[in-house]
mmCIF file of the N, C-alpha and C atoms, coordinates in Angstrom:
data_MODEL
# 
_entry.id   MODEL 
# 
loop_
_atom_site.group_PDB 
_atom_site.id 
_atom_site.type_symbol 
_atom_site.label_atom_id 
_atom_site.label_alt_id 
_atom_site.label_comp_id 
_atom_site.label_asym_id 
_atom_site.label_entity_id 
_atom_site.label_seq_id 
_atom_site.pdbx_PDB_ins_code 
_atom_site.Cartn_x 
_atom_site.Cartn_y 
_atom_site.Cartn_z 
_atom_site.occupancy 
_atom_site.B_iso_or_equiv 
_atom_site.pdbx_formal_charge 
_atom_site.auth_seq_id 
_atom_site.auth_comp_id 
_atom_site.auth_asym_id 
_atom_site.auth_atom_id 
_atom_site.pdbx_PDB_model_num 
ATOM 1   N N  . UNK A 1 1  ? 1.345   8.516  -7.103  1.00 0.00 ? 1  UNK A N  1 
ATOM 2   C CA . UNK A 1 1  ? 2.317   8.707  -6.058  1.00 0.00 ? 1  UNK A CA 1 
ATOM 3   C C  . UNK A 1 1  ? 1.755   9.670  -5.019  1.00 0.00 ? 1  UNK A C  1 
ATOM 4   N N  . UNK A 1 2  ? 2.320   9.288  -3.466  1.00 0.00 ? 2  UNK A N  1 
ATOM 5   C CA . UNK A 1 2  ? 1.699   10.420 -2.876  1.00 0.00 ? 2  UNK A CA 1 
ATOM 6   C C  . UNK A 1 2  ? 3.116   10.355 -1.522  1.00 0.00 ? 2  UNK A C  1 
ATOM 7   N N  . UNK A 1 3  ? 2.886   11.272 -0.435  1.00 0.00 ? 3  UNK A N  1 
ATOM 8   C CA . UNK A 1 3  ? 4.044   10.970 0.330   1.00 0.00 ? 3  UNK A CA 1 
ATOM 9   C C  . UNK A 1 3  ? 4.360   10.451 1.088   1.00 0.00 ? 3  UNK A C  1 
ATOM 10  N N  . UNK A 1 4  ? 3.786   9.115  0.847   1.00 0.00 ? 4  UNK A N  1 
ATOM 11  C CA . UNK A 1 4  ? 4.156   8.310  1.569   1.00 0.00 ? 4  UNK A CA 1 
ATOM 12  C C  . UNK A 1 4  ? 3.365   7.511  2.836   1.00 0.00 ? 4  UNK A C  1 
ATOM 13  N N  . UNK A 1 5  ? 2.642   8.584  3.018   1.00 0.00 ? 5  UNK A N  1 
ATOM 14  C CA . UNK A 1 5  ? 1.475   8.027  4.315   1.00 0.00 ? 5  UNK A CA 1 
ATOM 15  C C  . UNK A 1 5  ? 0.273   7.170  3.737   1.00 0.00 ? 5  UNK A C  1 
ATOM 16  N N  . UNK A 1 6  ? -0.603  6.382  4.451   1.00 0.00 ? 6  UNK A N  1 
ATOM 17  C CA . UNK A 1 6  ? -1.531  6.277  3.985   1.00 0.00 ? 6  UNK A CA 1 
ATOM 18  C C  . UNK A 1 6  ? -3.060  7.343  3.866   1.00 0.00 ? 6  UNK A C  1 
ATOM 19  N N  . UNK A 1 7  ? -3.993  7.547  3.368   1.00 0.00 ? 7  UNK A N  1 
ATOM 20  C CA . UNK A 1 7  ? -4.882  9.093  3.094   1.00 0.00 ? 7  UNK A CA 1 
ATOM 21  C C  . UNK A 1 7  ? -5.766  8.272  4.634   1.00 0.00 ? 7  UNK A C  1 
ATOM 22  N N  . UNK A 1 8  ? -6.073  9.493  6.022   1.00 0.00 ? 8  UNK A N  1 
ATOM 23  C CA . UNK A 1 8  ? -7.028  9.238  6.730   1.00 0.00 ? 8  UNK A CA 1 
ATOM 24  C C  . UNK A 1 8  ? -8.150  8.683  6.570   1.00 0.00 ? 8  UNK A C  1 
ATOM 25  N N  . UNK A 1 9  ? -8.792  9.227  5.383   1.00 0.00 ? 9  UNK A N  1 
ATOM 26  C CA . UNK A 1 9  ? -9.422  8.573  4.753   1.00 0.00 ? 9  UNK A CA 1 
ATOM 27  C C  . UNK A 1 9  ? -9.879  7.240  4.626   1.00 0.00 ? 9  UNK A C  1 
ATOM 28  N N  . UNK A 1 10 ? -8.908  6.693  4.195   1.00 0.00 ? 10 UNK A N  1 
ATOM 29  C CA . UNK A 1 10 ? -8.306  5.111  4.014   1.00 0.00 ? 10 UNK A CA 1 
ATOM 30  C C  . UNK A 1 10 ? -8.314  3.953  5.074   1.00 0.00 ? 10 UNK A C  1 
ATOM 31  N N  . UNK A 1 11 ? -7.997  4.943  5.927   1.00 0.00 ? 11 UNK A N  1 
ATOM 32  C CA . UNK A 1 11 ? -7.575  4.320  7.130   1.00 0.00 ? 11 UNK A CA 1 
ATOM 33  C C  . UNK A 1 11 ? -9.284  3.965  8.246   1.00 0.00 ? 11 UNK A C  1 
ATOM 34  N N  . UNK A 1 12 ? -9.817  5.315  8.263   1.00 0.00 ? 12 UNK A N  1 
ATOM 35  C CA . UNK A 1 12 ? -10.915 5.527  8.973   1.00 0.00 ? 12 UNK A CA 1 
ATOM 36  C C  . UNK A 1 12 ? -11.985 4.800  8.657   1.00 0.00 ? 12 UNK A C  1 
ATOM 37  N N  . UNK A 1 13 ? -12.044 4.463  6.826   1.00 0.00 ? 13 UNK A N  1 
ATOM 38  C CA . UNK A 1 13 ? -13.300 3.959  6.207   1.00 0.00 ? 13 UNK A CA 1 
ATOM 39  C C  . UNK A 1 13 ? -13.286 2.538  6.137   1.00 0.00 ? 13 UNK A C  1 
ATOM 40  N N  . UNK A 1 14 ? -11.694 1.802  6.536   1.00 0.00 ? 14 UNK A N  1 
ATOM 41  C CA . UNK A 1 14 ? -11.266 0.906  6.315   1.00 0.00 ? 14 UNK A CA 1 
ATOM 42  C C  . UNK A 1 14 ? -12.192 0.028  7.416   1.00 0.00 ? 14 UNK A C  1 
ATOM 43  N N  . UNK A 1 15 ? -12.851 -1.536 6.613   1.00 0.00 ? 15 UNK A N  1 
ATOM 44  C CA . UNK A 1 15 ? -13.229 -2.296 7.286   1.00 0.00 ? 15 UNK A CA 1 
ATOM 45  C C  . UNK A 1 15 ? -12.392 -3.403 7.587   1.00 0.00 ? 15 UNK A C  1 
ATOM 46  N N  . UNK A 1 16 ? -11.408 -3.514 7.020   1.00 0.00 ? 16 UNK A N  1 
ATOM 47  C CA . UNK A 1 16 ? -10.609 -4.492 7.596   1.00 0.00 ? 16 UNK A CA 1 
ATOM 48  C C  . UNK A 1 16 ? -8.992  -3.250 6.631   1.00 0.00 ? 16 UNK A C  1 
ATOM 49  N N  . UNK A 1 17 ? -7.729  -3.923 7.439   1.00 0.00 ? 17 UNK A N  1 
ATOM 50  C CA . UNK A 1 17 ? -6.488  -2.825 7.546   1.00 0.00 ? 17 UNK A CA 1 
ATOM 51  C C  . UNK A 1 17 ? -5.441  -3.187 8.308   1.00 0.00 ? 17 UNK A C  1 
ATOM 52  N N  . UNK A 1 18 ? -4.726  -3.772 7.127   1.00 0.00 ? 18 UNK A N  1 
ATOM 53  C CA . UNK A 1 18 ? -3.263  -3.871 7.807   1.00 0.00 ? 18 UNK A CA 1 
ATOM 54  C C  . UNK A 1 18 ? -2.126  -3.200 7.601   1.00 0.00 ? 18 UNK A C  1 
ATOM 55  N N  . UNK A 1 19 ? -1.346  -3.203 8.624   1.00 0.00 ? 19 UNK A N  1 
ATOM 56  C CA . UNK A 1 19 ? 0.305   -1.813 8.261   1.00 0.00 ? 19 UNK A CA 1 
ATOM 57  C C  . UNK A 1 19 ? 1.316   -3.058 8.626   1.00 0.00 ? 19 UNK A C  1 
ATOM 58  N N  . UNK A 1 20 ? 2.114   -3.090 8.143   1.00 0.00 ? 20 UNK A N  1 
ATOM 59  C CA . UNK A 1 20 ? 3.095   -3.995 8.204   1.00 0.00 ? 20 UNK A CA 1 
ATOM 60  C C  . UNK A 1 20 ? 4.679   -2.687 7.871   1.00 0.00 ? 20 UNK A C  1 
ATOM 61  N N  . UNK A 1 21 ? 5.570   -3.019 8.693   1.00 0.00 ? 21 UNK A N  1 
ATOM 62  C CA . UNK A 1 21 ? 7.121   -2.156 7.844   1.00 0.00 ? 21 UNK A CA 1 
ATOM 63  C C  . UNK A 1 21 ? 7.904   -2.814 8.375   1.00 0.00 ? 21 UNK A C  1 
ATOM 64  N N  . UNK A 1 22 ? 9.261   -2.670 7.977   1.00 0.00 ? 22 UNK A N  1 
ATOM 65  C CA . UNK A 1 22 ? 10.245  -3.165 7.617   1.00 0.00 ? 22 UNK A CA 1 
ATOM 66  C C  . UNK A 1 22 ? 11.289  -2.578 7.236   1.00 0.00 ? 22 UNK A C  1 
ATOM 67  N N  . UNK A 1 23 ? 12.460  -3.026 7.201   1.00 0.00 ? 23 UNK A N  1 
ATOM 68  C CA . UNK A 1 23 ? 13.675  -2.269 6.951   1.00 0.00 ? 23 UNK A CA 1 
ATOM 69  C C  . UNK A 1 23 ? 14.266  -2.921 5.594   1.00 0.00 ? 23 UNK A C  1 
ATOM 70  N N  . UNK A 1 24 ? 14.797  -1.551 4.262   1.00 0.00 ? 24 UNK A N  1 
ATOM 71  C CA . UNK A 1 24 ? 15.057  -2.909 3.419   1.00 0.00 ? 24 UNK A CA 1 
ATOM 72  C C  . UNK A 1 24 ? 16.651  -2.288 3.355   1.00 0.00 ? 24 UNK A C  1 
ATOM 73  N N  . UNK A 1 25 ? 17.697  -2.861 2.438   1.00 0.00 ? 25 UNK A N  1 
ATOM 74  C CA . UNK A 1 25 ? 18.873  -3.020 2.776   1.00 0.00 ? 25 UNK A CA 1 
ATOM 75  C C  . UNK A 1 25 ? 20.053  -2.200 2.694   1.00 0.00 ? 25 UNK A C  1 
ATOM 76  N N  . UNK A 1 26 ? 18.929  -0.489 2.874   1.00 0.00 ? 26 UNK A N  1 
ATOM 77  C CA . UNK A 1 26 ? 20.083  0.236  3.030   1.00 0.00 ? 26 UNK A CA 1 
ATOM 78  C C  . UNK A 1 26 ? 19.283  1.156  4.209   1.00 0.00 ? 26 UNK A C  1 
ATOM 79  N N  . UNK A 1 27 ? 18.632  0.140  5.123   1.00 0.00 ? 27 UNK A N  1 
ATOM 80  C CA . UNK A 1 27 ? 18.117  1.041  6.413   1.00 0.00 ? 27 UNK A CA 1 
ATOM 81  C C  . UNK A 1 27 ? 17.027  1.832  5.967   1.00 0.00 ? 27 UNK A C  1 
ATOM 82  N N  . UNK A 1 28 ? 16.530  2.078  5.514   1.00 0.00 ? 28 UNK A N  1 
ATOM 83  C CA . UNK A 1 28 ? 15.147  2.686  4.819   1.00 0.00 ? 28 UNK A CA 1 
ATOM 84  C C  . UNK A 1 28 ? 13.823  2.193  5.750   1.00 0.00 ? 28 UNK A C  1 
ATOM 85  N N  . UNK A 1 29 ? 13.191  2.554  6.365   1.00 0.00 ? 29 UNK A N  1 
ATOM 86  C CA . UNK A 1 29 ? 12.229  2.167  6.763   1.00 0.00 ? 29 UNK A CA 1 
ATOM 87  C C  . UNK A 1 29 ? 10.893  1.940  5.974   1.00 0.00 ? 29 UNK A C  1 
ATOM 88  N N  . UNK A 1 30 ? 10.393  0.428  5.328   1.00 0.00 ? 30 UNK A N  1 
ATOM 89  C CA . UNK A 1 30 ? 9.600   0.744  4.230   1.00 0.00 ? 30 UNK A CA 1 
ATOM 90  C C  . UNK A 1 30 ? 8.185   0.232  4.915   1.00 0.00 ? 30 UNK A C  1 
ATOM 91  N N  . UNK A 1 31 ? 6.982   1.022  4.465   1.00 0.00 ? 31 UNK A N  1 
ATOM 92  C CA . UNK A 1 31 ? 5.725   0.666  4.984   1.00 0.00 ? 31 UNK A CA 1 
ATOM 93  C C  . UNK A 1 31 ? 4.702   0.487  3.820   1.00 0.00 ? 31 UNK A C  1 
ATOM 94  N N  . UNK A 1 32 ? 4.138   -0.852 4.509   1.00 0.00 ? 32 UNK A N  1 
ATOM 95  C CA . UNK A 1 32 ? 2.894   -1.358 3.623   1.00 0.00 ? 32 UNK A CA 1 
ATOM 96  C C  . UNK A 1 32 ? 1.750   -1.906 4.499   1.00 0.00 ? 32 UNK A C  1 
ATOM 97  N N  . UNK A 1 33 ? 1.211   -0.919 3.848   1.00 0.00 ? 33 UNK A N  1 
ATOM 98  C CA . UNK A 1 33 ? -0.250  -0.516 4.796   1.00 0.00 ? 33 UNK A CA 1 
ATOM 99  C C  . UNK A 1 33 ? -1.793  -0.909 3.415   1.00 0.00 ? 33 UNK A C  1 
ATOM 100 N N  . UNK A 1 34 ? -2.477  -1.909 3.702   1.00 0.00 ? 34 UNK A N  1 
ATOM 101 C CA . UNK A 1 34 ? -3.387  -2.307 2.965   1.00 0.00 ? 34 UNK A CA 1 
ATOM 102 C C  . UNK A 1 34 ? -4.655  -2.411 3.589   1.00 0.00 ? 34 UNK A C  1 
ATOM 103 N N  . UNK A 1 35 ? -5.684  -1.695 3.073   1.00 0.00 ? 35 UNK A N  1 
ATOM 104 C CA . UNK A 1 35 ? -6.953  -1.559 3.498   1.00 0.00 ? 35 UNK A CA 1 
ATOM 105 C C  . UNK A 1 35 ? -8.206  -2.071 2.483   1.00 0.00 ? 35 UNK A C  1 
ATOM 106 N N  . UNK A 1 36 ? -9.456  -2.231 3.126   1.00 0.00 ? 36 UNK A N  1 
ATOM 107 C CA . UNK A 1 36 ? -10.700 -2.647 2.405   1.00 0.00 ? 36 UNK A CA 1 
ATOM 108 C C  . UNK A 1 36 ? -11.372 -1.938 3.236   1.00 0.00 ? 36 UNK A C  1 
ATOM 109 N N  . UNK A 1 37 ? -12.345 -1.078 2.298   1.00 0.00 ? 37 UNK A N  1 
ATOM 110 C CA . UNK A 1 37 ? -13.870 -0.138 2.747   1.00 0.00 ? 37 UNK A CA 1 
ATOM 111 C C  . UNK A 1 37 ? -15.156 -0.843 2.888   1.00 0.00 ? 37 UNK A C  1 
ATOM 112 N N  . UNK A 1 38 ? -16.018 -0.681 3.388   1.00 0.00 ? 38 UNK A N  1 
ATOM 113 C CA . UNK A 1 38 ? -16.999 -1.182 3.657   1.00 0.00 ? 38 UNK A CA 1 
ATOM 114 C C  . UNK A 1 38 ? -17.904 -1.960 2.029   1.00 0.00 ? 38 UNK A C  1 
ATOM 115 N N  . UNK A 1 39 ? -17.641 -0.933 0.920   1.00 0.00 ? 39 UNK A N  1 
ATOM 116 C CA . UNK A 1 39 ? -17.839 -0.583 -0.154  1.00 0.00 ? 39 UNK A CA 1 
ATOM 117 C C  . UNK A 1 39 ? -16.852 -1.977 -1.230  1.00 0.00 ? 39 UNK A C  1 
ATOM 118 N N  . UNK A 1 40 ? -16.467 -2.235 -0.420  1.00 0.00 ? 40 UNK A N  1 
ATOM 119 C CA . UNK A 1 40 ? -15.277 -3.673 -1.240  1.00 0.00 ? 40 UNK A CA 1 
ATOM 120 C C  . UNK A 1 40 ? -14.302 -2.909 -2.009  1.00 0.00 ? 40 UNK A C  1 
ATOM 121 N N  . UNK A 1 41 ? -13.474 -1.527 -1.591  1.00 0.00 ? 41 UNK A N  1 
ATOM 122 C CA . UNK A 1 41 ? -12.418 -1.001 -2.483  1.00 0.00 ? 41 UNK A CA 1 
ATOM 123 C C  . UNK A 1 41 ? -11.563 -0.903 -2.001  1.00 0.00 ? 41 UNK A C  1 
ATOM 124 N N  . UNK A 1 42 ? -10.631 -1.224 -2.419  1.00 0.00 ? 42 UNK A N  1 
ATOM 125 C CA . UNK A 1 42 ? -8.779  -1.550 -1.585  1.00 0.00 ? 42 UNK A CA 1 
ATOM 126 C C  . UNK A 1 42 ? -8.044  -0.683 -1.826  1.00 0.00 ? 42 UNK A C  1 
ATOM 127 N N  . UNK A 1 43 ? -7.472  -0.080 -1.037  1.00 0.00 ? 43 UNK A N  1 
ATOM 128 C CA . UNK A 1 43 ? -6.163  0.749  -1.461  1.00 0.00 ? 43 UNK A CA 1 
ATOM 129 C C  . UNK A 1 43 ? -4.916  0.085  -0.665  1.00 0.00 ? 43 UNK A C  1 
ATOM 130 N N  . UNK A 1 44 ? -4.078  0.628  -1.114  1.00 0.00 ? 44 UNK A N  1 
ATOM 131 C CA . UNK A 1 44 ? -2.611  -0.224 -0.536  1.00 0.00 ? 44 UNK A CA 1 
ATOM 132 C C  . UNK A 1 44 ? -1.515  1.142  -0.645  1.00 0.00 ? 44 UNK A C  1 
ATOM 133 N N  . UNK A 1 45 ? -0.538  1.219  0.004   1.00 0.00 ? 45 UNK A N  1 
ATOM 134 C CA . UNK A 1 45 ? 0.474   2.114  -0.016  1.00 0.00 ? 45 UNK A CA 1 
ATOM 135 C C  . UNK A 1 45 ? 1.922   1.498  0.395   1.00 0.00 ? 45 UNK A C  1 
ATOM 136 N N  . UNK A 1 46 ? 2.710   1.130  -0.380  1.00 0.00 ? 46 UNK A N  1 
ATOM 137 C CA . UNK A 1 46 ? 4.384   0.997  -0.056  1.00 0.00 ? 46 UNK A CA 1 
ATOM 138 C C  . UNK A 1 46 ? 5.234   1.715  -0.606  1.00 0.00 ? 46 UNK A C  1 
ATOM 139 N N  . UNK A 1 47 ? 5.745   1.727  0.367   1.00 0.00 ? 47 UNK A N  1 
ATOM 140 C CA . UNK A 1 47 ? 7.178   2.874  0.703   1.00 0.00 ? 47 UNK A CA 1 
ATOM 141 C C  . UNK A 1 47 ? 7.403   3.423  1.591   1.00 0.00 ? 47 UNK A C  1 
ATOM 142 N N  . UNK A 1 48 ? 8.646   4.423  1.690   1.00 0.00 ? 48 UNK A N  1 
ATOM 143 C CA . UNK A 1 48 ? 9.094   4.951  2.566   1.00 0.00 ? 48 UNK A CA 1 
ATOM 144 C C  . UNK A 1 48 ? 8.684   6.536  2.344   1.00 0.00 ? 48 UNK A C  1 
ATOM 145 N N  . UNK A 1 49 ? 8.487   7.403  3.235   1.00 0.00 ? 49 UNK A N  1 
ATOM 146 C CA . UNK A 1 49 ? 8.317   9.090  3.096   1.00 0.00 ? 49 UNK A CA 1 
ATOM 147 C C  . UNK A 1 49 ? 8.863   9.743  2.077   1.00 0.00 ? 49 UNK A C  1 
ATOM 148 N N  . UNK A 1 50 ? 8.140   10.127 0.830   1.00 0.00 ? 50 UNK A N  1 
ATOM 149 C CA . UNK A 1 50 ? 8.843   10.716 -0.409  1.00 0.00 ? 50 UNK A CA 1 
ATOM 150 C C  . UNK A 1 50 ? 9.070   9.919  -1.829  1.00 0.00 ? 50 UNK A C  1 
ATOM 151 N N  . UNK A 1 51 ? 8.962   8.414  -1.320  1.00 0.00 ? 51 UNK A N  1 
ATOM 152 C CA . UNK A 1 51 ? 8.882   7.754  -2.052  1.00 0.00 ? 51 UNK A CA 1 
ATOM 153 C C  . UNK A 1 51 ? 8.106   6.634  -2.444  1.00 0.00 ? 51 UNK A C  1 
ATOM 154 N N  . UNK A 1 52 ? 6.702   6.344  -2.825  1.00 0.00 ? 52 UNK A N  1 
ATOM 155 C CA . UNK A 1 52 ? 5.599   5.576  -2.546  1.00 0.00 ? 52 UNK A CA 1 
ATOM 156 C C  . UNK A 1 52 ? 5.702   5.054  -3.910  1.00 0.00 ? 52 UNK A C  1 
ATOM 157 N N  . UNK A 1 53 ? 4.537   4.136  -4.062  1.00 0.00 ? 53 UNK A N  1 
ATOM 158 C CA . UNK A 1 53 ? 3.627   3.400  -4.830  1.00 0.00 ? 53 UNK A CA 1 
ATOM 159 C C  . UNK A 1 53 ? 2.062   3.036  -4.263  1.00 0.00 ? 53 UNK A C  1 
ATOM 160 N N  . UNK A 1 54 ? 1.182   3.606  -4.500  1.00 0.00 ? 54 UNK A N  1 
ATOM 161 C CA . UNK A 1 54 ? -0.250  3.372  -3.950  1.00 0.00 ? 54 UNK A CA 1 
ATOM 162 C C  . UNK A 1 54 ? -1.182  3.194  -4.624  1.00 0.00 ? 54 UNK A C  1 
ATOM 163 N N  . UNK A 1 55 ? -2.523  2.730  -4.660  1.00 0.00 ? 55 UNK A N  1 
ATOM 164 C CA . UNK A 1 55 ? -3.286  2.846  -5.212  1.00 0.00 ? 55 UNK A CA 1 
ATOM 165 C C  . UNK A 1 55 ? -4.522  2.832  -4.096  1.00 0.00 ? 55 UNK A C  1 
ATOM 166 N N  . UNK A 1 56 ? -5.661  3.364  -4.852  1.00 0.00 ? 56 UNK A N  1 
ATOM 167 C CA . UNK A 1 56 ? -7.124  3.362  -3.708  1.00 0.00 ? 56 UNK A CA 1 
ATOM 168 C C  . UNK A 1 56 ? -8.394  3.898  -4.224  1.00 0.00 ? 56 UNK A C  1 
ATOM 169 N N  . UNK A 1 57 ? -8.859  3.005  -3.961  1.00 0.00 ? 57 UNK A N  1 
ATOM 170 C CA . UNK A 1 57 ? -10.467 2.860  -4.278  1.00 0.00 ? 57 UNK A CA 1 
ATOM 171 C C  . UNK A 1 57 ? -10.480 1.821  -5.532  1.00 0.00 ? 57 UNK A C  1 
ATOM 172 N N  . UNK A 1 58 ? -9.946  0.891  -5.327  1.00 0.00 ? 58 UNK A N  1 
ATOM 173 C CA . UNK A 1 58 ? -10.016 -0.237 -6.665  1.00 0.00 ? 58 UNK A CA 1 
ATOM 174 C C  . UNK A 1 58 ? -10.810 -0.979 -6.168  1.00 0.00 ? 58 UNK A C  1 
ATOM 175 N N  . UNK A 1 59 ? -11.287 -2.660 -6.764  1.00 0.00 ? 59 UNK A N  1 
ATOM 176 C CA . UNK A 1 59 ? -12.021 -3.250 -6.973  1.00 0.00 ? 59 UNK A CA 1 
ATOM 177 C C  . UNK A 1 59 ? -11.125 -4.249 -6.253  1.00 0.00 ? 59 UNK A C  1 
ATOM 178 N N  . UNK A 1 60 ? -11.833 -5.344 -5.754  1.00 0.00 ? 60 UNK A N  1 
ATOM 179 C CA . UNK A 1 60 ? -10.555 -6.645 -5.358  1.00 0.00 ? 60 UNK A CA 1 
ATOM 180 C C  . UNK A 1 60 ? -9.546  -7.309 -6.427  1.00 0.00 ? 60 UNK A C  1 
ATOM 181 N N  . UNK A 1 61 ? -10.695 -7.269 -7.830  1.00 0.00 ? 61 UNK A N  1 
ATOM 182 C CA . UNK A 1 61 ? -9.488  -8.079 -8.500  1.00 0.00 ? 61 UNK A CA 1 
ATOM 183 C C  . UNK A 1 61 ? -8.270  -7.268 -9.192  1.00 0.00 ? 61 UNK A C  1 
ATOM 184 N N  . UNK A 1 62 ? -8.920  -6.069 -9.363  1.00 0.00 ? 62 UNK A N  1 
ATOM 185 C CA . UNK A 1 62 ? -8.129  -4.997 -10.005 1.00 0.00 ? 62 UNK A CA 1 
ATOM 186 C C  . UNK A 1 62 ? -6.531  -4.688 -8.678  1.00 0.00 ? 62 UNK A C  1 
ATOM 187 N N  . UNK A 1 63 ? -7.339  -4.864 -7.952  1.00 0.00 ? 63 UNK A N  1 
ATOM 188 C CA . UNK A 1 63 ? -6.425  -4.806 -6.640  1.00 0.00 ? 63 UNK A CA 1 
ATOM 189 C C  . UNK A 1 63 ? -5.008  -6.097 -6.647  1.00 0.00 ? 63 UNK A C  1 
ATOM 190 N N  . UNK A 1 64 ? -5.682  -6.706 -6.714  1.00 0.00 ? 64 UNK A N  1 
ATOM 191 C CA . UNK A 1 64 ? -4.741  -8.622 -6.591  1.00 0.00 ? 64 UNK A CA 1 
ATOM 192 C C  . UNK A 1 64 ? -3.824  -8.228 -8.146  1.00 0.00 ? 64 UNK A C  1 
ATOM 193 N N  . UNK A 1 65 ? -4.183  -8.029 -9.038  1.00 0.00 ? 65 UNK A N  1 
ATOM 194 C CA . UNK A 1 65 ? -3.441  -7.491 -10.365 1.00 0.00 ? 65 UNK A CA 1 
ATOM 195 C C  . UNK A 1 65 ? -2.351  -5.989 -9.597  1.00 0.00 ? 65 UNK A C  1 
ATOM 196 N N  . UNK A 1 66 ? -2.704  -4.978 -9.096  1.00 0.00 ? 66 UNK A N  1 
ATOM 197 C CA . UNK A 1 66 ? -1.686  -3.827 -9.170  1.00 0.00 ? 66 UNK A CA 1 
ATOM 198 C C  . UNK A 1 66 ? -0.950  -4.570 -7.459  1.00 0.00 ? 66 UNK A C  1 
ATOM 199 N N  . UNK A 1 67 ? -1.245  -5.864 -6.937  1.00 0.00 ? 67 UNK A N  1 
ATOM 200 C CA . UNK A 1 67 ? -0.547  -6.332 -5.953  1.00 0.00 ? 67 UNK A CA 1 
ATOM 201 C C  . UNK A 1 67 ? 0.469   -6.654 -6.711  1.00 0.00 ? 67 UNK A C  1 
ATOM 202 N N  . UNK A 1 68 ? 0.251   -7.344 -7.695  1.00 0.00 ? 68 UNK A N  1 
ATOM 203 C CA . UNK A 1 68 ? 1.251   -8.114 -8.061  1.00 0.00 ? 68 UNK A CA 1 
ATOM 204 C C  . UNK A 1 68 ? 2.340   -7.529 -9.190  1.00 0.00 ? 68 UNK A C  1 
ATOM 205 N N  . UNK A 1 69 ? 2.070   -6.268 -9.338  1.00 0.00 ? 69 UNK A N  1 
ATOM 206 C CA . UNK A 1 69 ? 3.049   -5.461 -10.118 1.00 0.00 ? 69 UNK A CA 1 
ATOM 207 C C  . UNK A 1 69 ? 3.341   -4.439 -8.713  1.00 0.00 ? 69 UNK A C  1 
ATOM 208 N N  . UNK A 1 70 ? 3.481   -3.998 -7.843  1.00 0.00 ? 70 UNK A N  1 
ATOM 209 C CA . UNK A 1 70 ? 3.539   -3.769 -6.677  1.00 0.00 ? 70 UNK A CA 1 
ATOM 210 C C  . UNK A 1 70 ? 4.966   -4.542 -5.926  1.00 0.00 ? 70 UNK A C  1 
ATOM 211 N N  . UNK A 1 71 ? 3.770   -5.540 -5.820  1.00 0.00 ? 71 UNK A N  1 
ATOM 212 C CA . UNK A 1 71 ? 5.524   -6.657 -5.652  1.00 0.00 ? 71 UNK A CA 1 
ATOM 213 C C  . UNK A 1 71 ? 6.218   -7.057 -6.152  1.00 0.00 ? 71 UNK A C  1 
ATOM 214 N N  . UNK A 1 72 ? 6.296   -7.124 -7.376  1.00 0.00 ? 72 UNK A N  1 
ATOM 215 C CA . UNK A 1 72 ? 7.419   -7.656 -8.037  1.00 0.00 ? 72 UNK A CA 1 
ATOM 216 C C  . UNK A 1 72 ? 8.244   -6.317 -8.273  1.00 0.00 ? 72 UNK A C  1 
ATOM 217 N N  . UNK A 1 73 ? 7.807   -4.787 -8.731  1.00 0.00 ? 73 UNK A N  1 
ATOM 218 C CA . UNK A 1 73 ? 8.539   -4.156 -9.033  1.00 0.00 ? 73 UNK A CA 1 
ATOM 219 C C  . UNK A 1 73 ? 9.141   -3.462 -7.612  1.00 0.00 ? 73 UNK A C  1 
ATOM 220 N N  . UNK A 1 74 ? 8.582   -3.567 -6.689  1.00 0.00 ? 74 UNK A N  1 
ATOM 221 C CA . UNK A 1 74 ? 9.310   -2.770 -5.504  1.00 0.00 ? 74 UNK A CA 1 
ATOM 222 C C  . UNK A 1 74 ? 9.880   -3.687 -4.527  1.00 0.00 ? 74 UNK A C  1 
ATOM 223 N N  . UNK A 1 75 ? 9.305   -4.824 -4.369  1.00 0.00 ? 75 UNK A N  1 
ATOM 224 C CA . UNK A 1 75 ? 9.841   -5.708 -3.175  1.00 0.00 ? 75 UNK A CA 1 
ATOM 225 C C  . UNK A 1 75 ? 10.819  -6.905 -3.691  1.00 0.00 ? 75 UNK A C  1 
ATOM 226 N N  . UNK A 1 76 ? 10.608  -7.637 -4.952  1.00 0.00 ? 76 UNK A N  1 
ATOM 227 C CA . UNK A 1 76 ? 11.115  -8.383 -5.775  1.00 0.00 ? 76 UNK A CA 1 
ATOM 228 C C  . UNK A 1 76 ? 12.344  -7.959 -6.208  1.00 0.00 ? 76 UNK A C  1 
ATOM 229 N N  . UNK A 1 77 ? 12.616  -6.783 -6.597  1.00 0.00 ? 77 UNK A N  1 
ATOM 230 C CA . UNK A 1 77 ? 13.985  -6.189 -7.083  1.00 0.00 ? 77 UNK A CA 1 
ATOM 231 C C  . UNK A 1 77 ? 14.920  -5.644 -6.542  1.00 0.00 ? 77 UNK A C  1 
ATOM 232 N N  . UNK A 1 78 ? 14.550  -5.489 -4.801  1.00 0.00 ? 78 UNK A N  1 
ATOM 233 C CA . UNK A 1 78 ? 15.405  -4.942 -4.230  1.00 0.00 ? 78 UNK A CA 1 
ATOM 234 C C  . UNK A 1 78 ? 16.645  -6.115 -4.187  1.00 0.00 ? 78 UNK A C  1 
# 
């Protein structure tokens, strides 16, 4: 967990990087921001300020696996 932002880091080293947000259904502004390093390691961050789920510096497939517990437990259940 972290608060919510994505790490500069992440962002700067990122060779390819997308931010996508959204509102979910009690006005919350939620952000999902997914990056790849030059290095082939993905990090991803969703949520809103205070309340995240992230991961970074994984592998692609390790990545496509914590996508998909990612989405189902945060975006799937709302």
């Amino acid at each position: 967990m972290d608060f919510g932002l994505p790490f500069d880091e992440d962002v700067w080293s990122a060779t390819e990087y997308s931010e996508t947000d959204y509102r979910d259904p009690d006005d919350f502004l939620i952000i999902d921001a997914r990056g790849q390093n030059a290095s082939g390691e993905h990090c991803r961050v969703l949520g809103h300020f205070g309340e995240t789920a992230s991961y970074r510096k994984v592998q692609a497939q390790d990545a496509g696996l914590l996508d998909k517990v990612l989405d189902s437990a945060c975006v799937l259940s709302r």
